[in-house]
C-alpha angles and dihedrals in degrees: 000000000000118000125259128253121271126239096264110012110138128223127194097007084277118055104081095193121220109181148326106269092169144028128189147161093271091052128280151306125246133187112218145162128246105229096192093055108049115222091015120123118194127176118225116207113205128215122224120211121197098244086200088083122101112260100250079049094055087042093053095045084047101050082048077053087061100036096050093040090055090045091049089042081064091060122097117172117139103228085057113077108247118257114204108160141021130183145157130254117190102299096347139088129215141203117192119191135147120304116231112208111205130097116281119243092246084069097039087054097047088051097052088045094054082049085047093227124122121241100257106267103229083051085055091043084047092065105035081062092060082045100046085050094048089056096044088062096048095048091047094059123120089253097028112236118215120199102198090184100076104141125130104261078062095059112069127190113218122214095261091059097260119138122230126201100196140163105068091185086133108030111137118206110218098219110214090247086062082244090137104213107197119202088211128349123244140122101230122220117341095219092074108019119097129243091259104053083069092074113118097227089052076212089119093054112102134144085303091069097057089046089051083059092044089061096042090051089052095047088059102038089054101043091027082227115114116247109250115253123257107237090062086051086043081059090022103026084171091063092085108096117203120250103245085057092076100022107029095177088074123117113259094225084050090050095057089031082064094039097056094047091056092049109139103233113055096225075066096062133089096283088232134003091255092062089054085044087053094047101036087060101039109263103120148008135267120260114266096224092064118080111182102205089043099050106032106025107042101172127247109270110258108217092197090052130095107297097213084054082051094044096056097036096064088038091072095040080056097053091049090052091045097052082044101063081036086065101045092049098048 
């Protein structure tokens, strides 16, 4: 593993670093100072390359590096963290965007579950709009921009109350021709990642897969009880427990809202994160065609039931399982 920056070291003749805030699976976070901008911090994200690869393969990740960080310096949404360099040192690549000081939801939501108290609701709801806005405008793009990391230790509140989606160490860039181009690979956390985005191609991932972990990131936020991973409901669908079951003051529509989002083939999911949005806050109805009990909670089997009841039941776990791999074949 390469070793970490040094308190004051300085990169790019410019980046005076101060110290590692973050560490994930595509490198690490520094703080740093902008030393041509007095006053300014800025936090420099670094991208790891396996240097196992052969050396046509790391060129080519590196000239994606270049192509994806002058598409996301483009970007300007305030609820993004601004980019605005990027640069290589040696074998490493670097982001650098604005650093937003508050405290991340991960930690708001610990600290409600050791008070054993749950986050308010409408505060929660407060912020999955800003980040429902901030998706919509990545996925709207010319070249739609996926994030795949969203969790709450990646969404900060600042002190002034406005929501940041930051660390864009996986975000994947859907060229117009559908040639998906991937700064690192990686599947991010598996609390919160779908069962698609495991396939090994990352040709199946799209805007469905950010609104499955927005789900997932409400879900926990709102029961303090991490969401099961996929891959154990793609063997147990029935291990998902419903919202309400943890925190039973919720909301019913924000209980489904949540529900649809996570479900476990993407043509089950909200067609757009506006559609979620629409539902989520009352806008609109739910599909017909999506039954949440049906889709998300399938029962266990009862072996001293009625057999024909059995029979069909597992049928039609069978047939989701079935369009799933279907799906991830393709």
């Amino acid at each position: 593993m390469p070793l970490s920056l040094n308190e004051g070291e300085v990169l790019h003749n410019r980046y005076k670093i101060r110290e590692r805030v973050g560490q994930g699976g595509a490198g690490s976070i520094y703080l740093a100072d902008d030393l041509r901008l007095e006053g300014r911090q800025c936090a420099l994200k670094e991208v790891e390359y396996d240097r196992a690869l052969p050396e046509n393969l790391l060129e080519e990740a590196r000239q994606q590096f270049l192509r994806e960080a002058t598409i996301l310096a483009r970007l300007d949404h305030p609820n993004l963290p601004k980019v605005s360099d990027f640069f290589s040192n040696e074998l490493r690549d670097y982001l650098v965007m604005d650093y937003v000081p508050g405290k991340d939801l991960r930690t708001m939501m610990l600290d409600a579950r050791r008070e054993k108290r749950f986050l308010p609701e409408l505060e929660v709801l407060g912020w999955a709009r800003q980040l429902a806005d901030a998706l919509e405008y990545l996925h709207t793009q010319q070249a739609p921009i996926v994030h795949r990391d969203i969790k709450p230790s990646n969404l900060k509140l600042t002190p002034s109350g406005l929501l940041k989606l930051v660390d864009f160490g996986l975000v994947k860039i859907l060229a117009p021709e559908e040639v998906t181009i991937t700064i690192i690979q990686g599947q991010g956390t598996a609390l919160y990642t779908p069962i698609e985005q495991y396939a090994t191609d990352e040709s199946h991932t799209d805007a469905r897969t950010d609104i499955y972990s927005f789900g997932a990131t409400l879900y926990h936020l709102l029961t303090n009880e991490p969401p099961v991973d996929a891959r154990k409901r793609f063997i147990q669908p029935s291990s998902l427990r419903p919202p309400r079951e943890f925190n039973p003051s919720l909301n019913e529509r924000t209980e489904k809202a949540i529900l649809w989002a996570m479900a476990l083939h993407p043509d089950d999911r909200p067609r757009s994160i506006s559609a979620l949005n629409e539902f989520l806050f009352g806008t609109s109805k739910m599909p017909p065609q999506i039954n949440t009990t049906t889709a998300f909670n399938i029962p266990p089997l009862n072996l001293f039931g009625n057999p024909a009841d059995a029979i069909l039941l597992w049928g039609s776990v069978g047939l989701l399982l079935l369009s799933l791999l279907a799906t991830l074949t393709h």
